[in-house]
N, CA, C and O atoms as a MOPAC input file, in Angstrom:
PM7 MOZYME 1SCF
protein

 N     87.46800 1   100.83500 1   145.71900 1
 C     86.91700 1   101.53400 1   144.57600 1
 C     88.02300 1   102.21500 1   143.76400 1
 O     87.91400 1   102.25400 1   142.53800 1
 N     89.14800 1   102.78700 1   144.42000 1
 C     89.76100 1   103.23500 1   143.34200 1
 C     90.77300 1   102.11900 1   142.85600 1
 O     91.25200 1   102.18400 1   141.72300 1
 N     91.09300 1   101.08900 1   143.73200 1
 C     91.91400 1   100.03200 1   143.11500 1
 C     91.60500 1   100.19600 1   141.89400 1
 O     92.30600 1   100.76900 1   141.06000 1
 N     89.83900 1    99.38100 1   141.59700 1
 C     89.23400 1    99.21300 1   140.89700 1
 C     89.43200 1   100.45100 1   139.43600 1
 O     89.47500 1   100.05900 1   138.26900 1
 N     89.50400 1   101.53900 1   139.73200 1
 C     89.51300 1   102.97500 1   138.31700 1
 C     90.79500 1   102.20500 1   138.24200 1
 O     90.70700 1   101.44600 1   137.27700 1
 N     91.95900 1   102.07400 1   138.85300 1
 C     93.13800 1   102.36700 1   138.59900 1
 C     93.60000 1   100.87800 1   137.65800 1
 O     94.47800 1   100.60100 1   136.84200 1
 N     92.87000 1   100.42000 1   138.07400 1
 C     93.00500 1    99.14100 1   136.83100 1
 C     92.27000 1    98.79700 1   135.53700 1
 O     92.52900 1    98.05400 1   134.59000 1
 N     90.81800 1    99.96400 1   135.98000 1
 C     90.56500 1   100.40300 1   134.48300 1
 C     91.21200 1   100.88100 1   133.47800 1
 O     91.48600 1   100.45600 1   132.35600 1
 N     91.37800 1   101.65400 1   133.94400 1
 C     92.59300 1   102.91800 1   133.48000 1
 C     93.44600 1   101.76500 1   132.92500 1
 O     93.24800 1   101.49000 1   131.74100 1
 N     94.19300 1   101.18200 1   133.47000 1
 C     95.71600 1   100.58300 1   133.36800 1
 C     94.90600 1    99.51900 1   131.58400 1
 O     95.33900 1    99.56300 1   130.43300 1
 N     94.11800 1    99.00800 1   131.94500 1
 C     93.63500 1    97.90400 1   130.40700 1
 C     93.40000 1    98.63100 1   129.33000 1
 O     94.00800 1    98.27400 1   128.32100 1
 N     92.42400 1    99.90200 1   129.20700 1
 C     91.85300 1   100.93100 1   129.10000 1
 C     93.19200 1   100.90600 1   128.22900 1
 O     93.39000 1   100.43500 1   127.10900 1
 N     94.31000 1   101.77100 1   129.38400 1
 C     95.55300 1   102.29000 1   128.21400 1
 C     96.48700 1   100.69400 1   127.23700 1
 O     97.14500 1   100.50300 1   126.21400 1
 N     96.04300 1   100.05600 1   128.20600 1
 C     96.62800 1    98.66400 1   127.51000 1
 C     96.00400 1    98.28400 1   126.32000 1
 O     96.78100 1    97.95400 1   125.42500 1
 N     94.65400 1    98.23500 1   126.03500 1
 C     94.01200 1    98.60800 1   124.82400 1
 C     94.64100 1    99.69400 1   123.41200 1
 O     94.93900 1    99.57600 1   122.22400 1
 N     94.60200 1   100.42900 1   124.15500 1
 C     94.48200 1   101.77700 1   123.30300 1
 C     95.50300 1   101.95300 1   122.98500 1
 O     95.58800 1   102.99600 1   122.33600 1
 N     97.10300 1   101.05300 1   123.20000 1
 C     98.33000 1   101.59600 1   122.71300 1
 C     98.11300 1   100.14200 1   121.52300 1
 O     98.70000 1   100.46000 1   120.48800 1
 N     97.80300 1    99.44500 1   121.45000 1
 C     97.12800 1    98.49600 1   120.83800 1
 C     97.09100 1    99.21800 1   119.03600 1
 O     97.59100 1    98.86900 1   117.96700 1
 N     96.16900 1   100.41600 1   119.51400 1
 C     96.12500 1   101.10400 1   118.15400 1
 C     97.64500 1   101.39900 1   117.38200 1
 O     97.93600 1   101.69900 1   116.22400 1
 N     98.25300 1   101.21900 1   118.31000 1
 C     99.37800 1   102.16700 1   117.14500 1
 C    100.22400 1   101.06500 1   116.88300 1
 O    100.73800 1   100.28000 1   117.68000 1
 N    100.32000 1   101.14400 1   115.14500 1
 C    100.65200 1    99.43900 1   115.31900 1
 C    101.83100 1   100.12400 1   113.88300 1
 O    101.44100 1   100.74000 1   112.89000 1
 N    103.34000 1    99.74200 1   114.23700 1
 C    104.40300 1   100.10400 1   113.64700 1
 C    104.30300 1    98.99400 1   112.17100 1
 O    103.62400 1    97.98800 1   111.96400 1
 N    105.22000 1    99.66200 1   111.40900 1
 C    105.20400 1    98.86700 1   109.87700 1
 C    105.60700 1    97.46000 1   110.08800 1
 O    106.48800 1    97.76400 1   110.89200 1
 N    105.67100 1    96.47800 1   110.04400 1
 C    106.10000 1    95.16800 1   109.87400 1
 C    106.77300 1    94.75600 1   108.24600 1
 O    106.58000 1    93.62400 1   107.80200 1
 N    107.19300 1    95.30800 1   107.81900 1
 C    107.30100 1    95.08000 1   106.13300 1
 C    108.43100 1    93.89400 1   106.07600 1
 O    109.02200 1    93.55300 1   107.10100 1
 N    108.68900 1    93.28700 1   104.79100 1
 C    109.37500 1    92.26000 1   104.60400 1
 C    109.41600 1    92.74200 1   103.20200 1
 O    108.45500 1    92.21600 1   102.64100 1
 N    109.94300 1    93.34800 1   102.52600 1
 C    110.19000 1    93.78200 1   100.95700 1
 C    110.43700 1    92.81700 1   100.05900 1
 O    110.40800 1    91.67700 1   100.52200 1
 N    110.66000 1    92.92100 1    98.96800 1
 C    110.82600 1    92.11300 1    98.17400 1
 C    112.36400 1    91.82100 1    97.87900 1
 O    113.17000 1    92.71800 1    98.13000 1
 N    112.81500 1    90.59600 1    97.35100 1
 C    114.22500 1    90.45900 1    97.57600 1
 C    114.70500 1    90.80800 1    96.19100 1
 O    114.17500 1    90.22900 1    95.24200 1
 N    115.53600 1    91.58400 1    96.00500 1
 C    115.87100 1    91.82800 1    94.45700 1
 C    117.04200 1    90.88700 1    94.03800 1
 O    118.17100 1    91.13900 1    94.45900 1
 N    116.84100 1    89.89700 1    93.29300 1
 C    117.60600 1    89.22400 1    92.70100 1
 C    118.80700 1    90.15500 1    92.23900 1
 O    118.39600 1    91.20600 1    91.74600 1
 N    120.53300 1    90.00000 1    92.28400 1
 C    121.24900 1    90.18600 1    92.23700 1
 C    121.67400 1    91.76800 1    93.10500 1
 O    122.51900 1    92.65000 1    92.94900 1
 N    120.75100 1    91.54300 1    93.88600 1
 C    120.91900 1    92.73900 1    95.13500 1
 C    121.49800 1    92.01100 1    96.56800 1
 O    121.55800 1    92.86800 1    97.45000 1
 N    121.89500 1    90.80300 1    96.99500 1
 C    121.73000 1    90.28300 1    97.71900 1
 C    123.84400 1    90.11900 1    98.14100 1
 O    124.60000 1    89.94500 1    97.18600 1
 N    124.22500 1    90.18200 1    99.09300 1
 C    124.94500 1    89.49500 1    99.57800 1
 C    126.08700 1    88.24900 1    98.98000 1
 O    127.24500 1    88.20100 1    98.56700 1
 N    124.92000 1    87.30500 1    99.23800 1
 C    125.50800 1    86.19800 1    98.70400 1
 C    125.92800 1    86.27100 1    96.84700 1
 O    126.82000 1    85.72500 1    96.19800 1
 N    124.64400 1    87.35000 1    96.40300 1
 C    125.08200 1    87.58400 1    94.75300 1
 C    126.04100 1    88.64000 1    94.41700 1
 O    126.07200 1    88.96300 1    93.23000 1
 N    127.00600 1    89.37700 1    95.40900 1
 C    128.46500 1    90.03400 1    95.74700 1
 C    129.53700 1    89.76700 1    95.77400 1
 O    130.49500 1    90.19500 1    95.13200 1
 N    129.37300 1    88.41500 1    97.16100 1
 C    130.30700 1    88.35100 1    97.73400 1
 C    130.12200 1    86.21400 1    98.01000 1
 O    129.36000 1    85.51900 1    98.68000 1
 N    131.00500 1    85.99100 1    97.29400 1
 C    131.39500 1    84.31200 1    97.64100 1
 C    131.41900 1    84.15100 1    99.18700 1
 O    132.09400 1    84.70800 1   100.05300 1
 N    130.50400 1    83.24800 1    99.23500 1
 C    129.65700 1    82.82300 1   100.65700 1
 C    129.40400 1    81.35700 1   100.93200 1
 O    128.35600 1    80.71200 1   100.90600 1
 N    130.92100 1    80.93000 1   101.26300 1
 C    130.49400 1    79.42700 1   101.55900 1
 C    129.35100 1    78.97500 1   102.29600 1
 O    128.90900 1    79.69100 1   103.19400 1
 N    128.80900 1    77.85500 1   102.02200 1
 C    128.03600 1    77.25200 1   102.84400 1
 C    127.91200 1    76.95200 1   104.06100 1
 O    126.71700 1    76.79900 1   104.31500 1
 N    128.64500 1    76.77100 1   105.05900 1
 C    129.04300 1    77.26600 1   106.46200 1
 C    128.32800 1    78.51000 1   106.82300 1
 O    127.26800 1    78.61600 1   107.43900 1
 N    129.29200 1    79.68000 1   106.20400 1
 C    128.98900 1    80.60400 1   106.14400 1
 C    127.77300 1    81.13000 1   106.18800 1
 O    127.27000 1    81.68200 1   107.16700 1
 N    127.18400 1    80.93400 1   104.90900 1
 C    125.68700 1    81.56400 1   105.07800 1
 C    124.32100 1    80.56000 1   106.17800 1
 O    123.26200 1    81.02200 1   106.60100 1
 N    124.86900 1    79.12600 1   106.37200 1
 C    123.99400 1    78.79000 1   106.94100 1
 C    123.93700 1    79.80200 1   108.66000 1
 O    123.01800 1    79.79300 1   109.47900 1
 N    125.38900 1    80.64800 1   108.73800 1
 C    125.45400 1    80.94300 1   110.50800 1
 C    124.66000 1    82.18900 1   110.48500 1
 O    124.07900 1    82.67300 1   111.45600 1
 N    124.70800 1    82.94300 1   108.57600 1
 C    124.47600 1    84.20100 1   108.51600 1
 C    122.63500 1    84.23100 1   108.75900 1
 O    121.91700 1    85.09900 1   109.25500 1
 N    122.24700 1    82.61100 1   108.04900 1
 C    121.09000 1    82.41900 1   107.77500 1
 C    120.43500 1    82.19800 1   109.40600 1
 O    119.44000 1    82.87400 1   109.66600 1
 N    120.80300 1    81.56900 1   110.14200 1
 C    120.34000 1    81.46800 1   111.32800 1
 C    120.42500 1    82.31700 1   112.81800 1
 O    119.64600 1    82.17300 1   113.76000 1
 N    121.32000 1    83.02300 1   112.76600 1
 C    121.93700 1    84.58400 1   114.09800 1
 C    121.65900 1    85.80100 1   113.53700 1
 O    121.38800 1    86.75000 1   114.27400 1
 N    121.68100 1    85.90500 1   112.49800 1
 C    121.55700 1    87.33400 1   111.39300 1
 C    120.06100 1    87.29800 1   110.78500 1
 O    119.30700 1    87.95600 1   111.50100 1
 N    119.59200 1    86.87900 1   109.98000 1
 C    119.02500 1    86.84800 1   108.83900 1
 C    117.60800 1    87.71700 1   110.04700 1
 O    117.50500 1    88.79800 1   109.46700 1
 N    117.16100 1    87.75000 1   110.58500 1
 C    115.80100 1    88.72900 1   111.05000 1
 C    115.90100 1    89.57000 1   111.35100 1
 O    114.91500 1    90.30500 1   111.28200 1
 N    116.96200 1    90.01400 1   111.82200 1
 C    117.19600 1    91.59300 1   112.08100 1
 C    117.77100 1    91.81200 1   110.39500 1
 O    117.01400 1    92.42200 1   109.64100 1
 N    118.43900 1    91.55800 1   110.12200 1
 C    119.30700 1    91.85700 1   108.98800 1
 C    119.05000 1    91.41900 1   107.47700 1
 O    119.96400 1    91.02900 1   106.75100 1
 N    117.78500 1    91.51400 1   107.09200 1
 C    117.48800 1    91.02200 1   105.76100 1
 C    116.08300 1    91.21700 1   105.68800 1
 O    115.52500 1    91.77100 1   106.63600 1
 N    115.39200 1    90.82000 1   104.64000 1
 C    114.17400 1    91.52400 1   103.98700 1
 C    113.03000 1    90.02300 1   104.18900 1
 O    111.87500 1    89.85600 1   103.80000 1
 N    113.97900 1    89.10900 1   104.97000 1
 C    113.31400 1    87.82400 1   105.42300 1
 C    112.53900 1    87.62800 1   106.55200 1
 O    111.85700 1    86.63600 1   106.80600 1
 N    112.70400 1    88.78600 1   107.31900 1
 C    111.83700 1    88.59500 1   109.39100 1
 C    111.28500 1    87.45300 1   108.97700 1
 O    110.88200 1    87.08600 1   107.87300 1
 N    111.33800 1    86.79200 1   110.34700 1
 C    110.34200 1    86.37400 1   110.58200 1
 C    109.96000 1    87.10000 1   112.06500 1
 O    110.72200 1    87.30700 1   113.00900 1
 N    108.70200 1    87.37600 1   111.96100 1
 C    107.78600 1    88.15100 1   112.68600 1
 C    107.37600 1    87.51600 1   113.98700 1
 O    106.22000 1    87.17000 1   113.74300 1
 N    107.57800 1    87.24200 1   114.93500 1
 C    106.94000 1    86.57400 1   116.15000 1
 C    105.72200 1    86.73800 1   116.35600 1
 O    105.13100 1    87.56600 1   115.66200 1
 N    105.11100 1    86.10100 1   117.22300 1
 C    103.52200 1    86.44900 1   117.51800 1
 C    103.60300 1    87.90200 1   118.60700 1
 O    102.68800 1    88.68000 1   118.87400 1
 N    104.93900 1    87.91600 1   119.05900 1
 C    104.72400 1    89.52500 1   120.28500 1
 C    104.89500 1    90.23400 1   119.14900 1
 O    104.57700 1    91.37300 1   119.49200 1
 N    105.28700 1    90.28000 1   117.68500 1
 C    105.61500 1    91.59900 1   117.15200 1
 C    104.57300 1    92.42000 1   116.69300 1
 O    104.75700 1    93.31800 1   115.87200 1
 N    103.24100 1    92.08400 1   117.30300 1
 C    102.00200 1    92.64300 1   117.00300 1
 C    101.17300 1    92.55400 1   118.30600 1
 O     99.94300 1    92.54000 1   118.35700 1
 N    102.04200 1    92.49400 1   119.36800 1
 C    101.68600 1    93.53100 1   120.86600 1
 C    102.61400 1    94.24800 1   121.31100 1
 O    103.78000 1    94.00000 1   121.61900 1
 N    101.87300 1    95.34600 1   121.32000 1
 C    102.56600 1    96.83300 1   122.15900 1
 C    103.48700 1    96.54600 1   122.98400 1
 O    103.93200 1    95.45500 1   122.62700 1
 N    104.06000 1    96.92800 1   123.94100 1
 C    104.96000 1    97.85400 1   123.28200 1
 C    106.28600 1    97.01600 1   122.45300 1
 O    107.26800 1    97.57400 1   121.96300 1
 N    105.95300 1    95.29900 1   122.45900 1
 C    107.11500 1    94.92200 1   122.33500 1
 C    107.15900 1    95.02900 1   120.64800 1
 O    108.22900 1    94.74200 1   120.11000 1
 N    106.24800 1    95.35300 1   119.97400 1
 C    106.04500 1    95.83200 1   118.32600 1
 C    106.71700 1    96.78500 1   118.06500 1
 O    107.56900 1    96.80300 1   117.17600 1
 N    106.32800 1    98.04000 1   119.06300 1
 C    107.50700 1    99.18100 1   118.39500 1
 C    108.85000 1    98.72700 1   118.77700 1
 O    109.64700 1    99.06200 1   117.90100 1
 N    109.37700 1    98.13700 1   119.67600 1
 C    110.59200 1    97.68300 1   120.56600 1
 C    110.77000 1    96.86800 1   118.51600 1
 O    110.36700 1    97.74800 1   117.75500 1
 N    110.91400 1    96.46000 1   118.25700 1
 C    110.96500 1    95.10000 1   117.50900 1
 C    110.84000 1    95.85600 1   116.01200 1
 O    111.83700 1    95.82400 1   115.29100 1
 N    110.03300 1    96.30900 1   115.69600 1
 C    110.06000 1    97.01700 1   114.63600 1
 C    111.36500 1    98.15600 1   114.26600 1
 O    111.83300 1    98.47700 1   113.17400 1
 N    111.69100 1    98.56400 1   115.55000 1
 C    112.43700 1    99.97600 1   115.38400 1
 C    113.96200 1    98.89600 1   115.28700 1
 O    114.77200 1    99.23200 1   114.42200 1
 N    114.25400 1    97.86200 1   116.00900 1
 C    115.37600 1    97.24500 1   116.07600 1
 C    115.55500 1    96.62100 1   114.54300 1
 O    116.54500 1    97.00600 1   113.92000 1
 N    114.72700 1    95.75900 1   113.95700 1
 C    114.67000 1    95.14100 1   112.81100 1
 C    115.18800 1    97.11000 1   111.45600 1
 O    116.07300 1    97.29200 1   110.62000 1
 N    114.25500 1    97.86800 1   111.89300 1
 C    114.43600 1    98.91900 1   110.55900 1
 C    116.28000 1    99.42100 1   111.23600 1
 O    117.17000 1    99.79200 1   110.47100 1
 N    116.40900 1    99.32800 1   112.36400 1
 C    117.90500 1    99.80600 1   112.16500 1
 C    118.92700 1    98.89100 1   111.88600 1
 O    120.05400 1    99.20500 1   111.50400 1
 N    118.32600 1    97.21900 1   112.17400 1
 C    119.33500 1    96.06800 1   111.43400 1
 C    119.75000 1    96.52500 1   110.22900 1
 O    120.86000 1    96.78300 1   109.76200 1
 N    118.16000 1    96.59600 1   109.64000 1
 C    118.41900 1    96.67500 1   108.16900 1
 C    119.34300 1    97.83200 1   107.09900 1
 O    119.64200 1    97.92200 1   105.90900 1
 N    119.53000 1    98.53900 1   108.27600 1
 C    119.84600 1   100.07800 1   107.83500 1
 C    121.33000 1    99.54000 1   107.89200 1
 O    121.82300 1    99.15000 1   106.83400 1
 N    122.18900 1    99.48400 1   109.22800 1
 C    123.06200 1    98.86300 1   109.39500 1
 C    123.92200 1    97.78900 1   108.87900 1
 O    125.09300 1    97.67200 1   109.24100 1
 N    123.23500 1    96.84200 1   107.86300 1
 C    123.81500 1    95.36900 1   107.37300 1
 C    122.47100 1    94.70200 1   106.82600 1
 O    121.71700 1    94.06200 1   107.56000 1
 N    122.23700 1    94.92300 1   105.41800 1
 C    121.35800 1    93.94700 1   105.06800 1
 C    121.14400 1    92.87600 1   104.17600 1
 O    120.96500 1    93.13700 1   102.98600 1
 N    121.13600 1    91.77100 1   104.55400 1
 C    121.95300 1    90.75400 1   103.78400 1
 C    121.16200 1    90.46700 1   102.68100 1
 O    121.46800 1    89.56700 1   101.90000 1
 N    120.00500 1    91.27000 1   102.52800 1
 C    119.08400 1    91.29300 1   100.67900 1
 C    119.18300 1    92.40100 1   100.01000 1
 O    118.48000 1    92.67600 1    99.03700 1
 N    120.40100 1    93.38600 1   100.66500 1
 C    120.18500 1    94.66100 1    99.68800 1
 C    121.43800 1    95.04500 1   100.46900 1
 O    121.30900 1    95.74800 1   101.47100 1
 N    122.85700 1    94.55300 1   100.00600 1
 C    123.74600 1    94.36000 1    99.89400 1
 C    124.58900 1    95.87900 1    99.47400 1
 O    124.67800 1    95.75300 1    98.25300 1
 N    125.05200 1    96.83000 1    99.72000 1
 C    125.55300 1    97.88700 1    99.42200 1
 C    127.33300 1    97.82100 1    99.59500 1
 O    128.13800 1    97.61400 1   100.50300 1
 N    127.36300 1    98.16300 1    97.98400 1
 C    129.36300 1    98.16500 1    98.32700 1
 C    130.33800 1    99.07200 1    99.47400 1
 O    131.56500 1    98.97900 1    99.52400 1
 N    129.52100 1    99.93800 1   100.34900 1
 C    130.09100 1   100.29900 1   101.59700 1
 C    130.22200 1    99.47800 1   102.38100 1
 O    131.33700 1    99.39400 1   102.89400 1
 N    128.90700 1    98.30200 1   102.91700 1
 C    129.00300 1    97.81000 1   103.53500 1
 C    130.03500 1    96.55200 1   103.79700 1
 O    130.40000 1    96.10000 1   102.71300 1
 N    130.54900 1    95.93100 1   104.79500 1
 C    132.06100 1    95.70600 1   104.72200 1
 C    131.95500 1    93.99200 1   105.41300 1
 O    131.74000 1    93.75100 1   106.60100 1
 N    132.10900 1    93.23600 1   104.62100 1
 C    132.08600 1    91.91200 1   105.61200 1
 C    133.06000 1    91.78100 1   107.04000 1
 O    133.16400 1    90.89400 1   107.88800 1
 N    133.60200 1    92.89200 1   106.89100 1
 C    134.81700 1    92.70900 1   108.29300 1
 C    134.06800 1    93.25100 1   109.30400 1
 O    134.38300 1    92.90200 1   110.44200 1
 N    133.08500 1    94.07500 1   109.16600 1
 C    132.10100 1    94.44800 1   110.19200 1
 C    131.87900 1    93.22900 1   110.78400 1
 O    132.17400 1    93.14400 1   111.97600 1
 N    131.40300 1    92.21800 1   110.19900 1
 C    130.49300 1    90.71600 1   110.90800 1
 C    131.19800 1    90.42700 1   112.12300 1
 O    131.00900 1    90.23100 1   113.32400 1
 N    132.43600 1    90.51500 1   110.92800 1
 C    133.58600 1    89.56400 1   112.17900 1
 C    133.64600 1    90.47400 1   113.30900 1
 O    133.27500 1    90.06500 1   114.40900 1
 N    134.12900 1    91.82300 1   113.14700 1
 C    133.98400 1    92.65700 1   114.36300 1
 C    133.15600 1    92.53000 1   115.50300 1
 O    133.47400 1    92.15500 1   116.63100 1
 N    131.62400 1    93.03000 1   114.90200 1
 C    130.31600 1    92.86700 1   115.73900 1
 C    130.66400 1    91.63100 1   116.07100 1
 O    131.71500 1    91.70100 1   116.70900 1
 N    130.31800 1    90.57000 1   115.96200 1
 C    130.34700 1    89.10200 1   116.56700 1
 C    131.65500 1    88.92000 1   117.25600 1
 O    131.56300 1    88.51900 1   118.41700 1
 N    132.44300 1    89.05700 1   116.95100 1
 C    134.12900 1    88.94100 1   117.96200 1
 C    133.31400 1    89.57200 1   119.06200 1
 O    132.63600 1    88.84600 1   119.78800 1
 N    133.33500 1    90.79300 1   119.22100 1
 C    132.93400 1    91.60000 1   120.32000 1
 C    131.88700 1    91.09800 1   121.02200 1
 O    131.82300 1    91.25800 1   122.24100 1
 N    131.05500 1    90.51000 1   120.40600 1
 C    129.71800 1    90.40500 1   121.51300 1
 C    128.57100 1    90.88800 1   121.02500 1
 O    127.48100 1    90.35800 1   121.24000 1
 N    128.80700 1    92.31300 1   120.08000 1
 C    128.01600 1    92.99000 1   120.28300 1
 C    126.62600 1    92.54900 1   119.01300 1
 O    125.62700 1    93.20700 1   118.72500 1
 N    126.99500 1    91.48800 1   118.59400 1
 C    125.69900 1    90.90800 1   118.05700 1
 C    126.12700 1    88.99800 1   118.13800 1
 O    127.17700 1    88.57700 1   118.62200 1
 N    125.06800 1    88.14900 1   117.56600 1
 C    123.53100 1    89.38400 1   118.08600 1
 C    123.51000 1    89.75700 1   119.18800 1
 O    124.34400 1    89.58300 1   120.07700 1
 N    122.01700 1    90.59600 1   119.21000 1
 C    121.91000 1    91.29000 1   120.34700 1
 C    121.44100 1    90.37000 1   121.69500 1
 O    120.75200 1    89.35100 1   121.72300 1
 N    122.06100 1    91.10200 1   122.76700 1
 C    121.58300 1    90.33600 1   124.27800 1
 C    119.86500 1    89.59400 1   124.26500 1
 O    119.41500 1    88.47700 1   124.52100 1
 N    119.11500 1    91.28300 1   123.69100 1
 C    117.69200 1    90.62300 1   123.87200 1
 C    117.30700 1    89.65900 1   123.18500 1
 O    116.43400 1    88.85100 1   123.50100 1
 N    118.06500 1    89.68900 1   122.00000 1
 C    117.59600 1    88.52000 1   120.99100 1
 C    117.54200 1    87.22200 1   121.28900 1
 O    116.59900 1    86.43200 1   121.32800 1
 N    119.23300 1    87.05900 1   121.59300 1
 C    119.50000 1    85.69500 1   121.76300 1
 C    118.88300 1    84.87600 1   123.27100 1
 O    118.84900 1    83.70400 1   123.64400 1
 N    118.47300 1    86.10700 1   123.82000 1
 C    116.93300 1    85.65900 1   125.46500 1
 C    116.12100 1    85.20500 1   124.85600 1
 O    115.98700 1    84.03600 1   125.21700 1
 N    115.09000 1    85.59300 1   123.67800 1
 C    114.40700 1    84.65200 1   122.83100 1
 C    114.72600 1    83.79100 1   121.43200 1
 O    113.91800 1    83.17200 1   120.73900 1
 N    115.61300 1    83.89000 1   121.31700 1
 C    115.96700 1    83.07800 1   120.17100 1
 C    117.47500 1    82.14200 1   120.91600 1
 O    118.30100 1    82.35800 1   120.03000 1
 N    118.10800 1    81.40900 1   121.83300 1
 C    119.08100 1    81.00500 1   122.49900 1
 C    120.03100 1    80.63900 1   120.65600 1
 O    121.19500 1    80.96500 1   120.42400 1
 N    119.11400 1    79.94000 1   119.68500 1
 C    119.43500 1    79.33700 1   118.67800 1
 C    120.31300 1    80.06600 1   117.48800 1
 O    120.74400 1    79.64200 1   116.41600 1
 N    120.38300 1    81.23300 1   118.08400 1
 C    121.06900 1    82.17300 1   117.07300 1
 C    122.51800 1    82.78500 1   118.06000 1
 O    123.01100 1    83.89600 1   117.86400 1
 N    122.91400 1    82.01600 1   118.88200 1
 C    123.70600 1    82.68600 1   120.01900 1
 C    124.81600 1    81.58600 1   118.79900 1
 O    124.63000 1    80.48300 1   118.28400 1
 N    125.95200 1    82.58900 1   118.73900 1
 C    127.30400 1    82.21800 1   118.14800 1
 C    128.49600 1    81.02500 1   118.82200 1
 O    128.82000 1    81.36200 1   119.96100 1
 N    129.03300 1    80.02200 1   118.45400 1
 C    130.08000 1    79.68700 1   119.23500 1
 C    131.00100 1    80.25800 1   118.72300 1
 O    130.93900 1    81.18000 1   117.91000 1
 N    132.24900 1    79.57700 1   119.31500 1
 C    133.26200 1    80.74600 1   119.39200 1
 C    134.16300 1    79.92300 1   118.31800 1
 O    135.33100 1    80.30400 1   118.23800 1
 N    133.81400 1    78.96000 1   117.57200 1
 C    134.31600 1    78.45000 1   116.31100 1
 C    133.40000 1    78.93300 1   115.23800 1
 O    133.70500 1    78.85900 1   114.04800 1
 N    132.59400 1    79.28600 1   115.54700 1
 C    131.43400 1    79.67100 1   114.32700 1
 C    131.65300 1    81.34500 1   114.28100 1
 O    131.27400 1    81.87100 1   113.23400 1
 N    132.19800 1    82.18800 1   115.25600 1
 C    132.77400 1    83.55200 1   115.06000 1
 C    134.32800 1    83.62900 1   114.27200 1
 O    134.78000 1    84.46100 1   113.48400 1
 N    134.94800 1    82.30700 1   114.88900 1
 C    136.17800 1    82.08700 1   113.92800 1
 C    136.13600 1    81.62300 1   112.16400 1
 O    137.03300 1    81.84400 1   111.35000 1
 N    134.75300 1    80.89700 1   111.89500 1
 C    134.30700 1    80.85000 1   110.70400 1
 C    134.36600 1    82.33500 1   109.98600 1
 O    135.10600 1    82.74000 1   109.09000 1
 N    133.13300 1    83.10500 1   110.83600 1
 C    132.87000 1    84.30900 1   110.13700 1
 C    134.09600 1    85.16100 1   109.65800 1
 O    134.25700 1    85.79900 1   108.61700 1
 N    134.94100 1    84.96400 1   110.78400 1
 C    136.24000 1    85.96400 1   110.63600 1
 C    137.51000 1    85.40600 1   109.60800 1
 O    138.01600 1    86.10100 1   108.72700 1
 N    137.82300 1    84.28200 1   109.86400 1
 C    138.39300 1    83.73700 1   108.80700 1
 C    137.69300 1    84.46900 1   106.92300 1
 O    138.13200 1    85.29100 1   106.11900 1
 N    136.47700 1    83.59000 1   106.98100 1
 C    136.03200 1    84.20000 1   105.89900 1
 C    136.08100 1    85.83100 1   105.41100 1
 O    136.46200 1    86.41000 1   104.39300 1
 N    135.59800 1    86.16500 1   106.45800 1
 C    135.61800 1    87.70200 1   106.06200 1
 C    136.96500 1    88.72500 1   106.15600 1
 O    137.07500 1    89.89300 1   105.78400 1
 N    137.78100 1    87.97500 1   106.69200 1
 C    139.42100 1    88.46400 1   105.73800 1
 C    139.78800 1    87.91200 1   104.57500 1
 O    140.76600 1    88.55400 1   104.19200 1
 N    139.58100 1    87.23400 1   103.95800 1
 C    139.60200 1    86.58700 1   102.69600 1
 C    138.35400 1    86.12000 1   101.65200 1
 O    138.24600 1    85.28700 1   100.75200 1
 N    137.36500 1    87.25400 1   102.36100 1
 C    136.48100 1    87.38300 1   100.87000 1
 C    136.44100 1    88.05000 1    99.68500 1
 O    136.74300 1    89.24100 1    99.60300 1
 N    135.99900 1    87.20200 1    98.50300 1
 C    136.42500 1    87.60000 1    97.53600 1
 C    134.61600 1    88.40300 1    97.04500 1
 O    133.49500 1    87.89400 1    97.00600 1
 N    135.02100 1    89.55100 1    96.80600 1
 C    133.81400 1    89.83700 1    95.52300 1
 C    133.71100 1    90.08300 1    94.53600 1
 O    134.70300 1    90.58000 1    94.00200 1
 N    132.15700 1    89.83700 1    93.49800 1
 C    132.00600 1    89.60700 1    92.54800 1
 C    132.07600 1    90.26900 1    91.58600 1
 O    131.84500 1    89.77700 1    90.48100 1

């Protein structure tokens, strides 16, 4: 019998966190706000930016089907709003520094571990980090 409460309880709260359901937004892309309309972005280039980067880091998510169950929604939501805060490749700010890329990616430290567990397809080789870095010592902007 109490198995039984204690697994009420447990759906019960599995339900009810259900309610709290974080922003999902995808904004609008402002033409000549963007990255690529900055900063000369070979084709190479943006296809690696377009495929390892572009969901955390741009106004493009694409949204998974978990990003609208608990808890992995707030997990996912809160990571995507600090991509964007961090590096966003549709709203492009002259602080932000293409030598960062190369950095973060040299290092490891993107993408992220959890990501590339569900996405394997966005995991970097180590000629495609030499792309980024090459480029991003010798980019020119607009």
């Amino acid at each position: 019998m109490k198995t039984r409460g204690v697994a009420l309880a447990a759906v019960a709260i599995a339900l009810a966190i259900q309610l709290v359901r974080p922003a999902r937004v995808n904004p609008p892309v402002q033409a000549g706000n963007t990255m690529a309309d900055m900063v000369e972005t070979p084709l190479a280039v943006h296809q690696i930016l377009e495929r390892a980067c572009r969901d955390c880091h741009s106004h493009r998510t694409r949204w998974p089907w978990y990003s609208q169950v608990a808890p992995a929604s707030w997990l996912l939501a809160r990571h995507v709003s600090e991509g964007r805060q961090k590096m966003n490749l549709d709203d492009w700010k002259e602080e932000m520094s293409v030598k960062d890329i190369c950095q973060e990616t040299r290092v490891g430290s993107m993408p992220l571990k959890g990501y590339l567990a569900l996405h394997p397809d966005a995991k970097l080789s180590g000629q495609e980090i030499q792309t980024l870095c090459s480029w991003s010592q010798r980019a020119v902007y607009r």
